[in-house]
DRENNU-797293 format. One record per residue (C-alpha): x, y, z; residue in one letter. Coordinates in nm, 3 decimals. Each point is the difference from the previous one (the first is absolute). Layout:
<recs>
> X Y Z A
...
</recs>
This chain:
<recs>
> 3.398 5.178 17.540 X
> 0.203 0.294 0.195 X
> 0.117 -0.183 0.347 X
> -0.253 0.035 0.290 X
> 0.266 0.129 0.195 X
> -0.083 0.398 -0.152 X
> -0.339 0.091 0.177 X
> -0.009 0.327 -0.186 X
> 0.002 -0.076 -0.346 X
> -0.336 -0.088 -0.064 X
> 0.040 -0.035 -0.397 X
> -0.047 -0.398 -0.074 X
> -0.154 -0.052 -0.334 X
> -0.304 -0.146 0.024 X
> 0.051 -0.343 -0.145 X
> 0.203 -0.069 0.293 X
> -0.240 0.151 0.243 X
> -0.246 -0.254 -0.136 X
> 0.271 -0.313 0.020 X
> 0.041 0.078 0.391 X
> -0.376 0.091 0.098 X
> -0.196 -0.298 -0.219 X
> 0.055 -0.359 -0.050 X
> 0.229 -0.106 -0.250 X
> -0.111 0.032 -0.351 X
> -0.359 0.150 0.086 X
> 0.085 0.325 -0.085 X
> -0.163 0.151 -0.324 X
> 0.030 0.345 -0.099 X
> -0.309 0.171 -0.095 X
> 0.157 0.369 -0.106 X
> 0.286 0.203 0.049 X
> -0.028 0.374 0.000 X
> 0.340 0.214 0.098 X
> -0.248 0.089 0.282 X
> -0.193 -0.363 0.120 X
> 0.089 -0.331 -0.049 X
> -0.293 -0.241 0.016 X
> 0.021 -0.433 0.013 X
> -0.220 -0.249 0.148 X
> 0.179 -0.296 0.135 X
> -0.044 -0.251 0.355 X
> 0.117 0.075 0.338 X
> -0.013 -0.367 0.217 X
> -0.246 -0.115 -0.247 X
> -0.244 0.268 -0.017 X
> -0.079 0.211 -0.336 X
> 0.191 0.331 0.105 X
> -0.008 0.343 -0.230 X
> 0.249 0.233 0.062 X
> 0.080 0.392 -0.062 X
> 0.339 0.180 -0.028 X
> -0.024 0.328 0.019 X
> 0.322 0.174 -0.149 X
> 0.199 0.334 -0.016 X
> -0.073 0.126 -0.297 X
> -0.350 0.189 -0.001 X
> -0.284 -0.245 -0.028 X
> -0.241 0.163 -0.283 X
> -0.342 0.041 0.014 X
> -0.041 -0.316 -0.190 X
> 0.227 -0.192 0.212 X
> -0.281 0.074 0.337 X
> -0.263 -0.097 -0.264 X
> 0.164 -0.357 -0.076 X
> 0.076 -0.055 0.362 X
> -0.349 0.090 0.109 X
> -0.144 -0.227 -0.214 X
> 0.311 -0.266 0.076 X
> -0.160 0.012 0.366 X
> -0.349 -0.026 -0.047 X
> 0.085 -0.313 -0.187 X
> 0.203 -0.168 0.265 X
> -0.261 0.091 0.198 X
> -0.249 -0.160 -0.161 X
> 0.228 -0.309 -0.048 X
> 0.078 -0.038 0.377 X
> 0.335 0.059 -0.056 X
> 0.253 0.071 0.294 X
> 0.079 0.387 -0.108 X
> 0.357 0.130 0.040 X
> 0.139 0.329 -0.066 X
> 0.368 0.103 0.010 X
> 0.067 0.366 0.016 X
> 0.364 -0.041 -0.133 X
> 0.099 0.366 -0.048 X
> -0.111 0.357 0.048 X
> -0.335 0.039 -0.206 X
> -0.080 0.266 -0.184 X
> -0.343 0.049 -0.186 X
> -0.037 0.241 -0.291 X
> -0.184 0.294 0.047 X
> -0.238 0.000 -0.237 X
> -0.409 0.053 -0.028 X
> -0.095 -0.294 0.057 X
> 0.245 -0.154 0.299 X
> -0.243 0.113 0.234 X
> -0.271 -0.211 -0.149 X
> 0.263 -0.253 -0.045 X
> 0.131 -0.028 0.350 X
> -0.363 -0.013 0.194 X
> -0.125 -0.287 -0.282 X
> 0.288 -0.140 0.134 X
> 0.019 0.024 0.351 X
> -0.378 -0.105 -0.026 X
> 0.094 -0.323 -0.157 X
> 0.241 -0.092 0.229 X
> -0.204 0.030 0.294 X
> -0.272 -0.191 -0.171 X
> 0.252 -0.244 -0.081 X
> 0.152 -0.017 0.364 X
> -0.395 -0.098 0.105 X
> 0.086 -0.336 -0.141 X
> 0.306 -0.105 -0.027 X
> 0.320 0.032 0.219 X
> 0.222 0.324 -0.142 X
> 0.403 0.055 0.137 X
> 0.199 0.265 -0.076 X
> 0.397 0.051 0.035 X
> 0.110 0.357 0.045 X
> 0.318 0.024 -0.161 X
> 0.029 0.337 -0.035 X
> -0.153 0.392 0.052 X
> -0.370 0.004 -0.076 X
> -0.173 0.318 0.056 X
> -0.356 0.098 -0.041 X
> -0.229 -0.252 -0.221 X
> 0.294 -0.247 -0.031 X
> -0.001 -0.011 0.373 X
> -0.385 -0.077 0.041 X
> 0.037 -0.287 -0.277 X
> 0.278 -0.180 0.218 X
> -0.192 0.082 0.341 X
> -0.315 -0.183 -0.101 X
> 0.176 -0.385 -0.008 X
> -0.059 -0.203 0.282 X
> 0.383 -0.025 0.097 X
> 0.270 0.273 -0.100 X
> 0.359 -0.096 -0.031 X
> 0.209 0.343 0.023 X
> 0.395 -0.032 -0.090 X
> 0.192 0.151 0.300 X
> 0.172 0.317 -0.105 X
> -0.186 -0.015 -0.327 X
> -0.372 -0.020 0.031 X
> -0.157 0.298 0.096 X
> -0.396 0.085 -0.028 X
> -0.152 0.316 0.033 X
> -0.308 0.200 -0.115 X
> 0.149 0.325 0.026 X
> 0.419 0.003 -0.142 X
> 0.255 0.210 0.157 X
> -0.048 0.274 -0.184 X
> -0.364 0.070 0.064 X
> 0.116 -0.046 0.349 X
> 0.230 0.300 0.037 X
> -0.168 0.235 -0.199 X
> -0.293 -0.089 0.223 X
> 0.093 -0.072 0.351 X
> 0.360 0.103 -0.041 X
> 0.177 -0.301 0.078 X
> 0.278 -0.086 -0.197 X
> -0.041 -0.427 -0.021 X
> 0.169 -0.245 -0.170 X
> -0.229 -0.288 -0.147 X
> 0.123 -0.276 0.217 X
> -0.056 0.240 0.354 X
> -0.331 0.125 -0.178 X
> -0.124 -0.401 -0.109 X
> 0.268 -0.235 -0.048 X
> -0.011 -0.349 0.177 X
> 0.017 0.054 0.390 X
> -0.268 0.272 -0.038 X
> -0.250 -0.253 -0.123 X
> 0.148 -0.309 0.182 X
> -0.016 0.148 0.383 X
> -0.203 0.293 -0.041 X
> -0.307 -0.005 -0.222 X
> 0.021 -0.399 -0.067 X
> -0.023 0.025 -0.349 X
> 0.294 -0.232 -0.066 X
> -0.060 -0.406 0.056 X
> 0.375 -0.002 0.002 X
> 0.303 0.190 -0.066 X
> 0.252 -0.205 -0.266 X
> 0.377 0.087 -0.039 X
> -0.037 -0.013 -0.375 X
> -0.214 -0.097 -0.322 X
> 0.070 -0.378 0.014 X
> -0.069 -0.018 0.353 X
> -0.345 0.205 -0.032 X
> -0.083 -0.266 -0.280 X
> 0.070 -0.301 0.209 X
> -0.170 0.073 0.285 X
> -0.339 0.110 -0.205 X
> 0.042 -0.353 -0.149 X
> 0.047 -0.136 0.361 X
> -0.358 0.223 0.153 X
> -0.182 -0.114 -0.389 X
> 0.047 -0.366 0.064 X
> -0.202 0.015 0.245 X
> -0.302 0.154 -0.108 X
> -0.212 -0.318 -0.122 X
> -0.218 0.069 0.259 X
> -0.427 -0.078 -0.090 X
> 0.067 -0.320 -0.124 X
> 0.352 -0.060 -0.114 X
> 0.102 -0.192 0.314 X
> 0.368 -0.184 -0.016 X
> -0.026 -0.379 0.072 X
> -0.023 -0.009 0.378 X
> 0.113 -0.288 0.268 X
> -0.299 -0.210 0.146 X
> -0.081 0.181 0.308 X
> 0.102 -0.309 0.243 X
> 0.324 0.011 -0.194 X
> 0.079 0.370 0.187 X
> 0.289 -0.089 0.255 X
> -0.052 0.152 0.354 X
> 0.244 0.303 0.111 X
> 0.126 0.006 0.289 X
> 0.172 0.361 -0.047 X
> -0.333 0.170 0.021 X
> -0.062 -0.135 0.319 X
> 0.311 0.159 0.173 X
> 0.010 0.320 -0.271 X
> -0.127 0.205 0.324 X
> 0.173 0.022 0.315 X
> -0.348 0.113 0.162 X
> -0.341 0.148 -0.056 X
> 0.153 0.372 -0.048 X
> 0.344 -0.061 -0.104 X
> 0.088 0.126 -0.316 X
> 0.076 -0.266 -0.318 X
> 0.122 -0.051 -0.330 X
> -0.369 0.073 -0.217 X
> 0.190 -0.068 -0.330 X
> 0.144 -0.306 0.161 X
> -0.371 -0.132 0.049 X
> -0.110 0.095 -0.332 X
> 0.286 -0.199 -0.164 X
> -0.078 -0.273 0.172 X
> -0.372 -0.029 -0.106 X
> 0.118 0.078 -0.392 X
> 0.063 -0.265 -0.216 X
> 0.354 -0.051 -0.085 X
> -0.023 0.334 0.242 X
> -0.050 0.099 -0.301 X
> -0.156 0.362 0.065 X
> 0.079 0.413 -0.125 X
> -0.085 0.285 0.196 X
> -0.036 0.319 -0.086 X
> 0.016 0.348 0.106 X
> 0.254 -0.125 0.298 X
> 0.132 0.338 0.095 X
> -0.341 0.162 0.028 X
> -0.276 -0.028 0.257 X
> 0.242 -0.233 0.196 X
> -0.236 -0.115 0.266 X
> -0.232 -0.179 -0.301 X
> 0.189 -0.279 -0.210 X
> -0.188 -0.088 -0.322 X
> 0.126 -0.205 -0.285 X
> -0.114 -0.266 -0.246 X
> 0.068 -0.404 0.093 X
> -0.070 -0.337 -0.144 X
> -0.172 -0.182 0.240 X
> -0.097 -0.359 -0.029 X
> 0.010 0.061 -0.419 X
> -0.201 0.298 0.035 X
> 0.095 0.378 -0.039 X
> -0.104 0.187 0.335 X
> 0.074 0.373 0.119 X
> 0.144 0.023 0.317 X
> -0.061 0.319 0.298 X
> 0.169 -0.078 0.298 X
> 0.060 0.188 0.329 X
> 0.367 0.071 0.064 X
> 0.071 -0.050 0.322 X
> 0.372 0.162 -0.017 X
> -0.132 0.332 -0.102 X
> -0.213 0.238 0.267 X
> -0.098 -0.358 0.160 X
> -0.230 -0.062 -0.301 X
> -0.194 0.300 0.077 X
> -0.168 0.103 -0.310 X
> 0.084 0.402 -0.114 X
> -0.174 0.184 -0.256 X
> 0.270 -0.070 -0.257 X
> -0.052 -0.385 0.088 X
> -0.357 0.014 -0.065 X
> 0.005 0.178 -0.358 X
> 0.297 -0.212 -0.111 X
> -0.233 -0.311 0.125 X
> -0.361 0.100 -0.142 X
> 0.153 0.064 -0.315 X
> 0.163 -0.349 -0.009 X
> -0.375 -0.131 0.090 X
> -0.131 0.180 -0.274 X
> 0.224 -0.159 -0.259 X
> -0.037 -0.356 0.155 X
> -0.367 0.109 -0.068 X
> 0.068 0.126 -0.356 X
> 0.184 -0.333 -0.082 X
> -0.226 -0.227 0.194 X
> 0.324 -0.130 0.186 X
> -0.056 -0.220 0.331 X
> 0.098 0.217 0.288 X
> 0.170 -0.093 0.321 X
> -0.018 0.208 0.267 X
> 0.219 -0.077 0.330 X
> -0.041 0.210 0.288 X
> 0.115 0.111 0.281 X
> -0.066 0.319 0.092 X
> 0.023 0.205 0.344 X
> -0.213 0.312 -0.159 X
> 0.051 0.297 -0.175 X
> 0.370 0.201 0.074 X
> -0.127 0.296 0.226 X
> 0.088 0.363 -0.037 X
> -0.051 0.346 -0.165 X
> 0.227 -0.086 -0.303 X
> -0.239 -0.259 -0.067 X
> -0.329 0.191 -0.010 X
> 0.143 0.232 -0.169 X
> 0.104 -0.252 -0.278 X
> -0.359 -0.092 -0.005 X
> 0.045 -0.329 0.165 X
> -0.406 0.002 0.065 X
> -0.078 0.033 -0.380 X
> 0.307 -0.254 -0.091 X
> -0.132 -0.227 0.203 X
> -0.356 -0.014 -0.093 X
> 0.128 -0.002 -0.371 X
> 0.140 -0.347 0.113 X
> -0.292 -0.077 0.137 X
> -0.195 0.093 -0.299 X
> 0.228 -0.198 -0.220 X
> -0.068 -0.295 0.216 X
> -0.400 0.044 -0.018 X
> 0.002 0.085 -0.398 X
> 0.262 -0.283 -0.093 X
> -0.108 -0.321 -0.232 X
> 0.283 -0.260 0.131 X
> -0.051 -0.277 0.132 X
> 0.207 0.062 0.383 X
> 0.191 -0.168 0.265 X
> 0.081 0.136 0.325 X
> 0.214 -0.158 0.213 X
> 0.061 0.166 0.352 X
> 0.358 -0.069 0.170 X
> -0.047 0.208 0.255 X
> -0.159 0.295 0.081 X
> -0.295 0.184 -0.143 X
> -0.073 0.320 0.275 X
> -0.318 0.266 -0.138 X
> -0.048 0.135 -0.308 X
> 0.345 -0.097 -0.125 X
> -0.113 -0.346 -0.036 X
> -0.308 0.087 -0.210 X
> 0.251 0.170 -0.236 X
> 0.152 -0.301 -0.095 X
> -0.280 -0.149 -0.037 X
> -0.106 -0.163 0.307 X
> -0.392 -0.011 0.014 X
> -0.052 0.153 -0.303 X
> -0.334 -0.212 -0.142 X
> 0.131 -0.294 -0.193 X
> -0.319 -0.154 -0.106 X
> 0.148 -0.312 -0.234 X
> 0.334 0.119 -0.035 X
> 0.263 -0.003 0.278 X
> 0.144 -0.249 0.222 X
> 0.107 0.125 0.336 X
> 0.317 -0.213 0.222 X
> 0.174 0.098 0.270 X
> 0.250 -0.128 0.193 X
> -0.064 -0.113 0.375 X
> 0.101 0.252 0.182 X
> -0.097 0.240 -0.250 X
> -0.252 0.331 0.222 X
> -0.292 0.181 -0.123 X
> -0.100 0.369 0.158 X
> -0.233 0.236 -0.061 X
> 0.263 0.302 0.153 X
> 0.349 0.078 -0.114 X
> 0.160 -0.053 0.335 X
> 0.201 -0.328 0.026 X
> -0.150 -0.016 0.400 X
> -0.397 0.047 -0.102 X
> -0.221 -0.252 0.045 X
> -0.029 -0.280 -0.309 X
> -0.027 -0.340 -0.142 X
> 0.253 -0.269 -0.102 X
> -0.042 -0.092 -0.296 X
> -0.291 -0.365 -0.004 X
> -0.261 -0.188 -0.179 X
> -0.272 0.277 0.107 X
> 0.213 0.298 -0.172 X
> -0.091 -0.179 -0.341 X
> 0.413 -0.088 -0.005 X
> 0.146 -0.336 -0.054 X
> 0.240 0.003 0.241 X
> 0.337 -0.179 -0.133 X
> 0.378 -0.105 0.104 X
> 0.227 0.246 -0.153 X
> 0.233 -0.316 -0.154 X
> -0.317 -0.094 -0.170 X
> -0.109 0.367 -0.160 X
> 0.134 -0.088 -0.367 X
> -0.257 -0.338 -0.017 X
> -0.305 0.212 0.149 X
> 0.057 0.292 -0.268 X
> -0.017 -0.276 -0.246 X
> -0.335 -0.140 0.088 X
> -0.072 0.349 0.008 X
> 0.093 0.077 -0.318 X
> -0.097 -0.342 -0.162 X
> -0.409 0.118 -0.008 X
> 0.042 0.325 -0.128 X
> 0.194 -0.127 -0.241 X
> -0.300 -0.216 -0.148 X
> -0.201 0.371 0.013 X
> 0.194 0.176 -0.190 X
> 0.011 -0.257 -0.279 X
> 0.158 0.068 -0.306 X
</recs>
């Protein structure tokens, strides 16, 4: 294998893509096309079916095979992973059209029901792009990856702009600015490693790791001093680690919609996403990009029937023109939305704040009928405005919130946790 130490060459032959990305002597190759390279194999465990999608022009026939190579790992449950390792090029012929919707179809119907990642690892423009865009978490090589629908040619015969593909779609574009990008990786090897890290653990709905007996949980005294005082900022991430198993925990989509942190987490054996107020960006007040990078995090929690945890502490919504005219009303209610429409089971635990409407986005008082817990810590306030001086509750018994110590948060999210994992069964 070329060293990991050359981010730009991108060219590793597929039998030693598969030796990094699935567990040792799983991997079985299905077919091998100069254009596609198919093989089923295990990632942590868990039957895994994997796509490369090469260089050299992938034939009609080729998008045939894979379509019907992802309906089946559909079907089969299988953990779906596709590895865009060079430039794609589809031939031109009568039928690709036909070709490429069958197959974007299938993949969509396929991403419905089982989990599907994707590693950009190089320029995909156009169809290629949409195929790689539709996985639940895209890992984009820096200074290598680059998605776009329209290439940089069609852009300066059109709007005049003379683009390379990285400025145009590369990496930073989709890790800061549209959110497209889980993560950015310095090379192949690295993008491979780190979708193994984020697909161990997805055994959520029924796949739960061997937990610790709940009295077993030790008490931690860090969370108890992590804040200085009811409106100083803290370490979020800090918190989240703490509740993880093993800390044991992957977020995504870091750079983008900064005052939102969302991320997947074992937690007491089980797999549960995480959306958490930041309080070190804009005081945790939610902006429009926050919102959209949230709701769609809800919505694939939803999708995947994944436990979520919502921790909040919120002062409101960041004020201003900039933010209207993001759309910071429609963002919001999209979160909102996601919230109302989602089939997880949920846990909100509130650390601190939750002022107006910015509350009820993450959550807060959305109708949980048989499905949420709600915790909050003691001196943890409830109001119905967004200013931090209105009139409003501390958190109590009569909220519907069972008020715990913050050194004991880790044992109540397991009791929490311990029910719904007896309704969601196997």
């Amino acid at each position: 294998m070329k060293p990991a130490t050359q981010p730009a060459d991108i060219r590793v032959p597929a039998s030693d893509t598969l030796d990094v990305l699935l567990d040792g002597g799983s991997a079985r190759k299905i077919d091998d096309t100069t254009g596609l390279n198919l093989a089923l194999g295990r990632v942590h465990g868990r039957p895994a079916a994997v796509f490369i999608l090469r260089e050299q022009p992938q034939s009609v026939a080729d998008l045939r095979r894979l379509r019907t190579f992802v309906a089946d790992a559909g079907a089969r449950g299988d953990v779906l992973i596709g590895i865009h390792a060079d430039t794609a090029v589809i031939d031109a012929d009568g039928d690709a059209y036909e070709a490429q919707a069958t197959l974007l179809h299938a993949l969509g119907q396929a991403s419905r029901h089982v989990p599907y990642l994707a590693v950009s690892a190089s320029s995909q423009g156009g169809v290629n792009a949409l195929l790689c865009a539709q996985a639940d978490a895209v890992f984009m090589l820096a200074r290598a990856g680059a998605l776009y629908l329209s290439g940089p040619d069609s852009v300066l015969a059109v709007r005049g702009l003379a683009l390379d593909e990285q400025t145009l779609g590369g990496s930073q574009v989709h890790e800061a600015q549209s959110g497209l990008a889980a993560r950015t990786c310095l090379h192949l090897v690295d993008a491979l490693l780190q979708l193994r890290r984020y697909a161990g653990l997805l055994d959520g709905g029924g796949r739960a790791a061997a937990a610790s007996p709940i009295d077993d949980e030790p008490v931690q005294p860090a969370l108890s001093t992590l804040r200085a005082g009811p409106h100083t900022p803290y370490d979020m991430r800090e918190l989240i680690a703490n509740l993880a198993d093993h800390a044991d925990w992957f977020e995504t989509h870091a750079a983008y919609g900064g005052a939102v942190i969302t991320g997947l987490a074992r937690l007491h054996g089980r797999t549960v996403g995480i959306v958490a107020n930041d309080p070190g960006v804009n005081a945790a007040s939610l902006d429009a990009e926050a919102c959209r990078k949230a709701a769609a995090f809800v919505e694939l929690c939803s999708r995947r029937r994944y436990i979520v945890l919502s921790i909040v502490d919120t002062p409101g919504f960041l004020p201003g023109p900039e933010q209207e005219a993001a759309g910071i009303v429609s963002a919001a209610q999209a979160l909102i939305g996601a919230w109302s429409r989602s089939a997880s089971k949920r846990i909100t635990l509130l650390t601190g704040r939750a002022l107006g409407g910015a509350g009820m986005a993450m959550g807060l008082g959305i109708p949980e009928f048989d499905r949420a817990a709600l915790l909050a810590w003691p001196d943890a306030r409830i109001a119905a405005s967004g200013s931090s001086h209105a009139p409003g509750m501390r958190a109590n018994a009569s909220n519907a919130l069972d008020i715990i110590e913050p050194s004991r948060t880790r044992a109540a999210l397991a009791r929490a946790i311990m029910p719904m994992q007896q309704r969601y069964g196997a």
